[in-house]
mmCIF entry with sequence, helices, sheets and N, C-alpha, C, O atoms, coordinates in Angstrom:
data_MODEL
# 
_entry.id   MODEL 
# 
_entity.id                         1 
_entity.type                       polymer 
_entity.pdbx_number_of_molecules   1 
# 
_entity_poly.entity_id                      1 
_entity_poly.type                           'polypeptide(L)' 
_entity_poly.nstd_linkage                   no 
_entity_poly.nstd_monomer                   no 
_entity_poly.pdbx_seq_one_letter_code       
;(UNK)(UNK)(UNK)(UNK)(UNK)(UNK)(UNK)(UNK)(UNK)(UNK)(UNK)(UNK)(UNK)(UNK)(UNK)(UNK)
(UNK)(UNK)(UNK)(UNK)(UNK)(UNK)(UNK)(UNK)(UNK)(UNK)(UNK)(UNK)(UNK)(UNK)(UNK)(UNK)
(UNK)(UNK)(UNK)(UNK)(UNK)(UNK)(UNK)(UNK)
;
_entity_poly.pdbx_seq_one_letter_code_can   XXXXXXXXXXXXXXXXXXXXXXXXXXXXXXXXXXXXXXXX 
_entity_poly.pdbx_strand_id                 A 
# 
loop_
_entity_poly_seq.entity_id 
_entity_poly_seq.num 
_entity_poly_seq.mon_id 
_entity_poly_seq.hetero 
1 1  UNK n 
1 2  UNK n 
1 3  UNK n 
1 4  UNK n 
1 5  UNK n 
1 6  UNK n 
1 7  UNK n 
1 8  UNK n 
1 9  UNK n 
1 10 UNK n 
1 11 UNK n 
1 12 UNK n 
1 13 UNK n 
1 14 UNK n 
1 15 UNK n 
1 16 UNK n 
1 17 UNK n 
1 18 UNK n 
1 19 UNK n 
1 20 UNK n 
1 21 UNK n 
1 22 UNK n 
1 23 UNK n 
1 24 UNK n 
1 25 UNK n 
1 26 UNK n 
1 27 UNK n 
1 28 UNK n 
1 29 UNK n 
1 30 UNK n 
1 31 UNK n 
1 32 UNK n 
1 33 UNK n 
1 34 UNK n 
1 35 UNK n 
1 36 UNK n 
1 37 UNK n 
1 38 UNK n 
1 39 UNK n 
1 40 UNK n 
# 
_struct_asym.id          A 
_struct_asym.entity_id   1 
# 
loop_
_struct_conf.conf_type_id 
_struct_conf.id 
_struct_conf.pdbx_PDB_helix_id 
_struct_conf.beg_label_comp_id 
_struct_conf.beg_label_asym_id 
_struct_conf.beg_label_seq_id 
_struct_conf.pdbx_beg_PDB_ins_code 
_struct_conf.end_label_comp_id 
_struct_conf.end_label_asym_id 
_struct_conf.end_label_seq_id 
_struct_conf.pdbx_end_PDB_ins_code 
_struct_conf.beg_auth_comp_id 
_struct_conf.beg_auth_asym_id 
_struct_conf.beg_auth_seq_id 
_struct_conf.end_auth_comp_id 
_struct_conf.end_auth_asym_id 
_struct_conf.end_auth_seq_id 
_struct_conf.pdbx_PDB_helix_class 
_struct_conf.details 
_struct_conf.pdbx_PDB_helix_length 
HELX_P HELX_P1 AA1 UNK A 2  ? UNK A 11 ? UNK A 2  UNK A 11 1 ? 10 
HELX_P HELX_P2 AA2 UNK A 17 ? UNK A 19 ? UNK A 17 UNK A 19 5 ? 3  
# 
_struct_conf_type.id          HELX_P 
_struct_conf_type.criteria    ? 
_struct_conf_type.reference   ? 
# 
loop_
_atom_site.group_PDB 
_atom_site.id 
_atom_site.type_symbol 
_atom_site.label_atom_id 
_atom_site.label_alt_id 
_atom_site.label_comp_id 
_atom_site.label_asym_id 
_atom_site.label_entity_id 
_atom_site.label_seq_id 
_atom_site.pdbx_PDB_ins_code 
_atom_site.Cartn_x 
_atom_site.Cartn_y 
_atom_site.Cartn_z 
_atom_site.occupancy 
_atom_site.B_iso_or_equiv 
_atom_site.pdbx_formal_charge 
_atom_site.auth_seq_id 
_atom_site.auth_comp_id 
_atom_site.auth_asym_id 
_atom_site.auth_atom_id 
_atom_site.pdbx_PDB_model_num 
ATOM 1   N N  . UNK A 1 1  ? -1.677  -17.490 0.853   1.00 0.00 ? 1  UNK A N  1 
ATOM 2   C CA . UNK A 1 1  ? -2.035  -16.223 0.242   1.00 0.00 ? 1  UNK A CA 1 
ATOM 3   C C  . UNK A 1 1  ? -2.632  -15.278 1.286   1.00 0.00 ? 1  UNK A C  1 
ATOM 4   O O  . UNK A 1 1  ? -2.383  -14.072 1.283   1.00 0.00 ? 1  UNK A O  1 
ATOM 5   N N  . UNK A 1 2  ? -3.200  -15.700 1.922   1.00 0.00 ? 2  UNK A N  1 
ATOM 6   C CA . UNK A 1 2  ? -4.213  -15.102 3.549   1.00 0.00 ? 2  UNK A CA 1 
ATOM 7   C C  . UNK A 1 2  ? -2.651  -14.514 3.830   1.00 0.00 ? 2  UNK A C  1 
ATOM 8   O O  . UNK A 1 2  ? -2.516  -13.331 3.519   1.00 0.00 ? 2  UNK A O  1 
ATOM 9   N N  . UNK A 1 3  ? -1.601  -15.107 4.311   1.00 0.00 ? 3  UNK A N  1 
ATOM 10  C CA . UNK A 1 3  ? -1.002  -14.685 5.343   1.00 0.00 ? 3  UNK A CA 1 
ATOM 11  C C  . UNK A 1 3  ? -0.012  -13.900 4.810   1.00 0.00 ? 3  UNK A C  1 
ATOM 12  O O  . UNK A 1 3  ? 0.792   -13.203 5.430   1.00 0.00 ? 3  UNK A O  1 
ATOM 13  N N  . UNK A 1 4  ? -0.137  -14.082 3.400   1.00 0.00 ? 4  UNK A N  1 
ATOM 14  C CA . UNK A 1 4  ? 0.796   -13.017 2.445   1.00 0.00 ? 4  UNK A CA 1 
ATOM 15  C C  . UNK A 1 4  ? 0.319   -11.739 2.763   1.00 0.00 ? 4  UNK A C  1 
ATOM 16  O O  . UNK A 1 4  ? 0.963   -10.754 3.124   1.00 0.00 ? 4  UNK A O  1 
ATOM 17  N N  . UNK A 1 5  ? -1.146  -11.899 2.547   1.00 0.00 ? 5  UNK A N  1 
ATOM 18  C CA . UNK A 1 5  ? -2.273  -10.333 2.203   1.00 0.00 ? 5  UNK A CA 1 
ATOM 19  C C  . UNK A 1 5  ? -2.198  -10.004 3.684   1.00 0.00 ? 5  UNK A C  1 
ATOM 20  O O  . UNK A 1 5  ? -1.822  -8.839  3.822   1.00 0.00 ? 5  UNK A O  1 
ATOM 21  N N  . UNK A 1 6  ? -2.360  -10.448 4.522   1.00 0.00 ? 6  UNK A N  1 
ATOM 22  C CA . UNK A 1 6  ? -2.365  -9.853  6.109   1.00 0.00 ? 6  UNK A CA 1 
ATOM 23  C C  . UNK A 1 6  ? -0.655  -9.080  6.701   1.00 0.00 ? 6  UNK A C  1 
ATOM 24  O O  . UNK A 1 6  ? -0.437  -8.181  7.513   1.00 0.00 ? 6  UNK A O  1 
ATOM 25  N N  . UNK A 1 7  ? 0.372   -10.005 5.780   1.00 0.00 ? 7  UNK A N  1 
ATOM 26  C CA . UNK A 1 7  ? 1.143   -9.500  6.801   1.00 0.00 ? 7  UNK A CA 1 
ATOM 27  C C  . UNK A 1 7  ? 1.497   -8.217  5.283   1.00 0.00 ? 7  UNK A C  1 
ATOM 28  O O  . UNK A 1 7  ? 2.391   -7.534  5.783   1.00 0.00 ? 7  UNK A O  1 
ATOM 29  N N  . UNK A 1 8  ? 1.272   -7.685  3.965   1.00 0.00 ? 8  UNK A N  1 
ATOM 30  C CA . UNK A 1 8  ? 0.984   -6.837  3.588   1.00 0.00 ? 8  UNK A CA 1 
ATOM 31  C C  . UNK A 1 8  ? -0.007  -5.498  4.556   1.00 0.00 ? 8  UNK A C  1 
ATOM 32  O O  . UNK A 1 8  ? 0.369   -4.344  4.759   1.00 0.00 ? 8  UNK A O  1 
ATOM 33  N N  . UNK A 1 9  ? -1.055  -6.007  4.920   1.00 0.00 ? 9  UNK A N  1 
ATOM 34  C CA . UNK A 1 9  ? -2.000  -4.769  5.086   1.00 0.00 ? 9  UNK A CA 1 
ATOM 35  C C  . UNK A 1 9  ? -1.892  -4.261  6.731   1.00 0.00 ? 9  UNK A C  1 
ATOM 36  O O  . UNK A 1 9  ? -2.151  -3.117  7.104   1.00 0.00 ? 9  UNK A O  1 
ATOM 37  N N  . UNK A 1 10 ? -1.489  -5.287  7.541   1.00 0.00 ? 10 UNK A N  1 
ATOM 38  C CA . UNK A 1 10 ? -0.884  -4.978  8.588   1.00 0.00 ? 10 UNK A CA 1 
ATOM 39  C C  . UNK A 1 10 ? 0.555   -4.452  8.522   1.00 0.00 ? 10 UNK A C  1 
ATOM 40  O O  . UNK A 1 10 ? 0.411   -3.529  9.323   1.00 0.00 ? 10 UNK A O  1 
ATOM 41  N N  . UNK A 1 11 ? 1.714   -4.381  8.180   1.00 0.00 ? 11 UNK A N  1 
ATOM 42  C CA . UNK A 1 11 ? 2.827   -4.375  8.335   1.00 0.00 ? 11 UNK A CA 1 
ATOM 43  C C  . UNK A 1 11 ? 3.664   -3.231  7.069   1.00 0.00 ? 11 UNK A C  1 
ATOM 44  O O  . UNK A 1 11 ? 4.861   -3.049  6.851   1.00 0.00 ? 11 UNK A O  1 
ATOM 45  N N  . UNK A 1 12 ? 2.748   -2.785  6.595   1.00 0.00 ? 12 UNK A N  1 
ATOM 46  C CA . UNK A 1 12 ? 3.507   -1.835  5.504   1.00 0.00 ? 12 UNK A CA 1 
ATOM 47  C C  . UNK A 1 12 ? 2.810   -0.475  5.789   1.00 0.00 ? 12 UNK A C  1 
ATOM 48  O O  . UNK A 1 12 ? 1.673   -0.396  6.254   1.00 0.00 ? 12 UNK A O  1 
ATOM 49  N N  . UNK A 1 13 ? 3.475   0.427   5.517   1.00 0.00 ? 13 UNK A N  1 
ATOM 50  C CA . UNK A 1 13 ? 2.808   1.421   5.353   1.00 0.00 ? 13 UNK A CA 1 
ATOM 51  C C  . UNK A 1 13 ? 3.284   2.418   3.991   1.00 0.00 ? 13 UNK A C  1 
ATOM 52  O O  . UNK A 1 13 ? 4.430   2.716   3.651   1.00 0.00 ? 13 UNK A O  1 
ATOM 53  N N  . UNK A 1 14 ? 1.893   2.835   3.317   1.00 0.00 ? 14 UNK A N  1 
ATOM 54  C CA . UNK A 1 14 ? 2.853   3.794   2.200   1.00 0.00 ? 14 UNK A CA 1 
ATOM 55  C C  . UNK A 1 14 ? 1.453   4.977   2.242   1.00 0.00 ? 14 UNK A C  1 
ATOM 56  O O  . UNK A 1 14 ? 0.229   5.059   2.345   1.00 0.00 ? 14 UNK A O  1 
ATOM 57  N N  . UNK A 1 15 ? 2.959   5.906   2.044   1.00 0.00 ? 15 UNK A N  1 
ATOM 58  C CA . UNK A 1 15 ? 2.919   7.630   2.223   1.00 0.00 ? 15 UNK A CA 1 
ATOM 59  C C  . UNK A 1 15 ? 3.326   8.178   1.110   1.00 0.00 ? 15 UNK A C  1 
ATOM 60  O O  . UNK A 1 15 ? 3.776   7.272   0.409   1.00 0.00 ? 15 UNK A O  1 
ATOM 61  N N  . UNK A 1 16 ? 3.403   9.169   0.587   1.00 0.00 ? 16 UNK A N  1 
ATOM 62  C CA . UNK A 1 16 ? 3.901   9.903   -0.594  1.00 0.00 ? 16 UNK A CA 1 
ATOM 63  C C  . UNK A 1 16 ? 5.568   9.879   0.236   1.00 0.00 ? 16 UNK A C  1 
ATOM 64  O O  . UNK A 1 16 ? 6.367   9.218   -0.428  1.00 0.00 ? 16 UNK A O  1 
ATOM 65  N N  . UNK A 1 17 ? 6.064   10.371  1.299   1.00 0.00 ? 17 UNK A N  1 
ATOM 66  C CA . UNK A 1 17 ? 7.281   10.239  1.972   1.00 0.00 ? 17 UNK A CA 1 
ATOM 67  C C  . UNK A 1 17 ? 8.089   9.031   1.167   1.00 0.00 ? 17 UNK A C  1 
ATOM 68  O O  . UNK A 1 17 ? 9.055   9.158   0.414   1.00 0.00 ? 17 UNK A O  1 
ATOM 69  N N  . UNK A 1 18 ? 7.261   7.593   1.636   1.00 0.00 ? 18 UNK A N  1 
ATOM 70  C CA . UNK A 1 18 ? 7.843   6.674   0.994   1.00 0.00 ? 18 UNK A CA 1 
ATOM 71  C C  . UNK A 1 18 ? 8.534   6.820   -0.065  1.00 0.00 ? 18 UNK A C  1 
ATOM 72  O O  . UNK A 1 18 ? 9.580   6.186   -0.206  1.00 0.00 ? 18 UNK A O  1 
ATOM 73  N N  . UNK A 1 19 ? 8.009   7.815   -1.149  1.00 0.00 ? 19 UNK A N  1 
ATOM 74  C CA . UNK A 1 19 ? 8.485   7.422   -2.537  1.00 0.00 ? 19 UNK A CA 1 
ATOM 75  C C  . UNK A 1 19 ? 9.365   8.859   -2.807  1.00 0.00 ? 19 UNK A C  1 
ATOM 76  O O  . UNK A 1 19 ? 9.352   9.488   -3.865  1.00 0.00 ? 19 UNK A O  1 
ATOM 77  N N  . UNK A 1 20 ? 9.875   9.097   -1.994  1.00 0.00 ? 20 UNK A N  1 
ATOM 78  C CA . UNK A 1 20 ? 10.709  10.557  -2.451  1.00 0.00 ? 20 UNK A CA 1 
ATOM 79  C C  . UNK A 1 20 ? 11.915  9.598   -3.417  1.00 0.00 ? 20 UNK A C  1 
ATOM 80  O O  . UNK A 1 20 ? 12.266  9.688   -4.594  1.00 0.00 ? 20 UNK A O  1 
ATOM 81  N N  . UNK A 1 21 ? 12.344  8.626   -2.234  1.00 0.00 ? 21 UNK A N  1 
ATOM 82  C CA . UNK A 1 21 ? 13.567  8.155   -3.303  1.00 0.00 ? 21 UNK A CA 1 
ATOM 83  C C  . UNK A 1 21 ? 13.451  7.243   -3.686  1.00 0.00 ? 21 UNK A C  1 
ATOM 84  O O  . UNK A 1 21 ? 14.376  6.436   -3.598  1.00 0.00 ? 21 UNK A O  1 
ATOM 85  N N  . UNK A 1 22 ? 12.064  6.858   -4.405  1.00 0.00 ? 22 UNK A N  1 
ATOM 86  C CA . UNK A 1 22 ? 11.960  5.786   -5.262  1.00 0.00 ? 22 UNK A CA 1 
ATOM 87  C C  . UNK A 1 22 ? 12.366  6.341   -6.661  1.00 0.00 ? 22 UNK A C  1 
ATOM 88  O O  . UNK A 1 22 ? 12.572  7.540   -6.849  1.00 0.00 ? 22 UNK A O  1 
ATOM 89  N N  . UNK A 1 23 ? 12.471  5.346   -7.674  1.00 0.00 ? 23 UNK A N  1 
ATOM 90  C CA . UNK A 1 23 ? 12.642  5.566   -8.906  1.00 0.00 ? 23 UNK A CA 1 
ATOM 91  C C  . UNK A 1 23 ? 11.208  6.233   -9.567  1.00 0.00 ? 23 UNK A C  1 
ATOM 92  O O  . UNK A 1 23 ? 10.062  6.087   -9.142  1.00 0.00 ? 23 UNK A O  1 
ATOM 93  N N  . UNK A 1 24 ? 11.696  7.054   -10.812 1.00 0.00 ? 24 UNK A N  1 
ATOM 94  C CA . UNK A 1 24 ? 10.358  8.101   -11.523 1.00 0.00 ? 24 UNK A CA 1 
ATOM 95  C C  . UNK A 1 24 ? 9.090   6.955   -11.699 1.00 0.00 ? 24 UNK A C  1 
ATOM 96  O O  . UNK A 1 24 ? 7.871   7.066   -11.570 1.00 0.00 ? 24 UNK A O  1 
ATOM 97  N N  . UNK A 1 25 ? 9.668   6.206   -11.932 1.00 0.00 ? 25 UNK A N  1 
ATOM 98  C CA . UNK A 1 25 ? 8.274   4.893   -12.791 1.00 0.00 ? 25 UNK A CA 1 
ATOM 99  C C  . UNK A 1 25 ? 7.419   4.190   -11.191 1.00 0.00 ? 25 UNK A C  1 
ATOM 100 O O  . UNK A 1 25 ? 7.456   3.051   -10.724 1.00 0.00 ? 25 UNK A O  1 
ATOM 101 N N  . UNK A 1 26 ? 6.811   5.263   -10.776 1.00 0.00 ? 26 UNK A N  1 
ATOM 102 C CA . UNK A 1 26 ? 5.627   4.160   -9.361  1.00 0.00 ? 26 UNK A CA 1 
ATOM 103 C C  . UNK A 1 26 ? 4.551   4.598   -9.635  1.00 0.00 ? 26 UNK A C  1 
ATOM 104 O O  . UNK A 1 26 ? 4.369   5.811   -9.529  1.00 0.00 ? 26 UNK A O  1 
ATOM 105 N N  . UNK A 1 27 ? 3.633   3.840   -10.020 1.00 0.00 ? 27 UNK A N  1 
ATOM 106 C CA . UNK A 1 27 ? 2.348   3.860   -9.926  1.00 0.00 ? 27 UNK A CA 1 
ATOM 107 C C  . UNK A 1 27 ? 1.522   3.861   -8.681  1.00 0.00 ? 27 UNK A C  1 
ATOM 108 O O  . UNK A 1 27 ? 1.264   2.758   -8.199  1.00 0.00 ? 27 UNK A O  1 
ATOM 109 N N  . UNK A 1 28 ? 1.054   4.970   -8.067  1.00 0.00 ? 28 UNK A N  1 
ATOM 110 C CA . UNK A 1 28 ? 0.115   4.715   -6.904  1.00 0.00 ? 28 UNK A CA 1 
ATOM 111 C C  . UNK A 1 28 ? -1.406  4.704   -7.435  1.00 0.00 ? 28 UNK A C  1 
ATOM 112 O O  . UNK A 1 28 ? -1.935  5.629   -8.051  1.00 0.00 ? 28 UNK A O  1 
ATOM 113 N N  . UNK A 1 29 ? -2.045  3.406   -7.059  1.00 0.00 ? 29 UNK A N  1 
ATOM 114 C CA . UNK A 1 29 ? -3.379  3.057   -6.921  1.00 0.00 ? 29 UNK A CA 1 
ATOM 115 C C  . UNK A 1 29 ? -3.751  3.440   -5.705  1.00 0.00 ? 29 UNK A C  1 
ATOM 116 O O  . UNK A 1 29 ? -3.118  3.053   -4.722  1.00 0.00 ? 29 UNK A O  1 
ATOM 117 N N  . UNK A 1 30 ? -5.008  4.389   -5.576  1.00 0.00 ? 30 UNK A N  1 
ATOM 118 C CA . UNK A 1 30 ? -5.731  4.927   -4.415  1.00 0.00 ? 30 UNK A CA 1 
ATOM 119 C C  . UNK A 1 30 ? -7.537  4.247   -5.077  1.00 0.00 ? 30 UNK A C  1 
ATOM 120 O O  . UNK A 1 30 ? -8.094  4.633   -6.105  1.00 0.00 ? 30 UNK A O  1 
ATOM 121 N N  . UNK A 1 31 ? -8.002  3.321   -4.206  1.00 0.00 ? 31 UNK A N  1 
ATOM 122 C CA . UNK A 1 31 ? -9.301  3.341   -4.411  1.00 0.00 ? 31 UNK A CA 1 
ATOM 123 C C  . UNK A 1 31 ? -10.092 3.021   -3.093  1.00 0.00 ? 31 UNK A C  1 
ATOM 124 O O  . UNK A 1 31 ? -10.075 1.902   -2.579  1.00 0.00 ? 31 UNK A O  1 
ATOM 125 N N  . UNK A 1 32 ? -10.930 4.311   -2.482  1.00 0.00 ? 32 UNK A N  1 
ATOM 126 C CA . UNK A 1 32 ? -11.524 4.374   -1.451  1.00 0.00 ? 32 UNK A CA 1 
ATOM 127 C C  . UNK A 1 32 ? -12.838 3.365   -1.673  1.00 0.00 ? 32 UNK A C  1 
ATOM 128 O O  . UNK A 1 32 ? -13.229 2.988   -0.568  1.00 0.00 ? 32 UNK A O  1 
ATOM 129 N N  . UNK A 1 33 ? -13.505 2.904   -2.580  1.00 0.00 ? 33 UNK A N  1 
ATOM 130 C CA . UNK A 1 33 ? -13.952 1.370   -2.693  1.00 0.00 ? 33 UNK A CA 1 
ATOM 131 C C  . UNK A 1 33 ? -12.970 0.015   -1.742  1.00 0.00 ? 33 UNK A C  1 
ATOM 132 O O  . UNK A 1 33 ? -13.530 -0.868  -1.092  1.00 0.00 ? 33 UNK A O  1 
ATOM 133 N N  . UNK A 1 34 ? -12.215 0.086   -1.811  1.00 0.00 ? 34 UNK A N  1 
ATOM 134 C CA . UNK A 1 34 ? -11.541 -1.307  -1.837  1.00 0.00 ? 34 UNK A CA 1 
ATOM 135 C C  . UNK A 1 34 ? -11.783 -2.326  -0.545  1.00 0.00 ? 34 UNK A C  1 
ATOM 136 O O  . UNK A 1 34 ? -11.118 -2.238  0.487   1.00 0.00 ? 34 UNK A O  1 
ATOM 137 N N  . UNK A 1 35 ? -12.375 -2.879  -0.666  1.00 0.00 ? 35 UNK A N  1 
ATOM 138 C CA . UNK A 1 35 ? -12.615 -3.930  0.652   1.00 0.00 ? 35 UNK A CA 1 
ATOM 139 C C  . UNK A 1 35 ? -11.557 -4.398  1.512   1.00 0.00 ? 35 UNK A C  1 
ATOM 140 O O  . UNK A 1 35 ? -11.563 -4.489  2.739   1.00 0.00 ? 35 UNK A O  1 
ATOM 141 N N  . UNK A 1 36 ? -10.277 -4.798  0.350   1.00 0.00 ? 36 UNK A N  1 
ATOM 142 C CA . UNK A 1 36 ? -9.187  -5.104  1.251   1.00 0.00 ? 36 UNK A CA 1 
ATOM 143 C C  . UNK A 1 36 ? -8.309  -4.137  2.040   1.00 0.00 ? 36 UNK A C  1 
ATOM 144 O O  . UNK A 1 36 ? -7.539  -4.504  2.928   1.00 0.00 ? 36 UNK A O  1 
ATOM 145 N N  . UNK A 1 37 ? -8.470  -2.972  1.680   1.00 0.00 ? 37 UNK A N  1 
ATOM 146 C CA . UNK A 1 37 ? -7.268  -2.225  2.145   1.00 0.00 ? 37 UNK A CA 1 
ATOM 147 C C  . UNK A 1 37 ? -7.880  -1.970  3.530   1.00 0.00 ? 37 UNK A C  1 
ATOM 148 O O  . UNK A 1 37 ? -9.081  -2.134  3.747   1.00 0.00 ? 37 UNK A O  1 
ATOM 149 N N  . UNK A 1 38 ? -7.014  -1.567  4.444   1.00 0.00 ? 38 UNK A N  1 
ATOM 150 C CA . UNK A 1 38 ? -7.051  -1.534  6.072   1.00 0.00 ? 38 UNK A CA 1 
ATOM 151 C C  . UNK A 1 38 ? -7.487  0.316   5.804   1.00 0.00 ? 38 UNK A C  1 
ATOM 152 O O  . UNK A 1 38 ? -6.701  1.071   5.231   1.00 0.00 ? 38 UNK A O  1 
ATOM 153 N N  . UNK A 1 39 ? -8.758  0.745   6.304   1.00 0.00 ? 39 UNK A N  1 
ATOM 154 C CA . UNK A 1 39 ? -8.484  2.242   5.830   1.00 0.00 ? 39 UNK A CA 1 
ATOM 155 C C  . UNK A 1 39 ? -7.665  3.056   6.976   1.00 0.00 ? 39 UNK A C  1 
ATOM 156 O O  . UNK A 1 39 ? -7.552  4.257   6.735   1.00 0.00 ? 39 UNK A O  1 
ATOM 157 N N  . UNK A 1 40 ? -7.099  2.612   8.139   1.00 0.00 ? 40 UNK A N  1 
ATOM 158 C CA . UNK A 1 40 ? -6.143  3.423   8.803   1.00 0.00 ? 40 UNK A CA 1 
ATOM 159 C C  . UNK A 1 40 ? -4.705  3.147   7.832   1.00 0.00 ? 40 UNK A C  1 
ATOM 160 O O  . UNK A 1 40 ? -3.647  3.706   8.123   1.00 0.00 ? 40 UNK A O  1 
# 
């Protein structure tokens, strides 16, 4: 699970860009709390 969540927070990046051609239904969660997220 460690190496799931690491190679997630290292290795992805999402932008509003990302989702131009996603489908209508994406939920973006933004919470400047969050311990896990990498804040760069």
């Amino acid at each position: 699970m460690a190496d799931c969540m690491e190679d997630f927070l290292f290795n992805h990046t999402f932008t509003s860009e990302s989702y131009i051609s996603a489908p209508q239904n994406v939920l973006i969660v933004d919470s400047p709390t969050d311990k896990l997220a990498n804040p760069m």
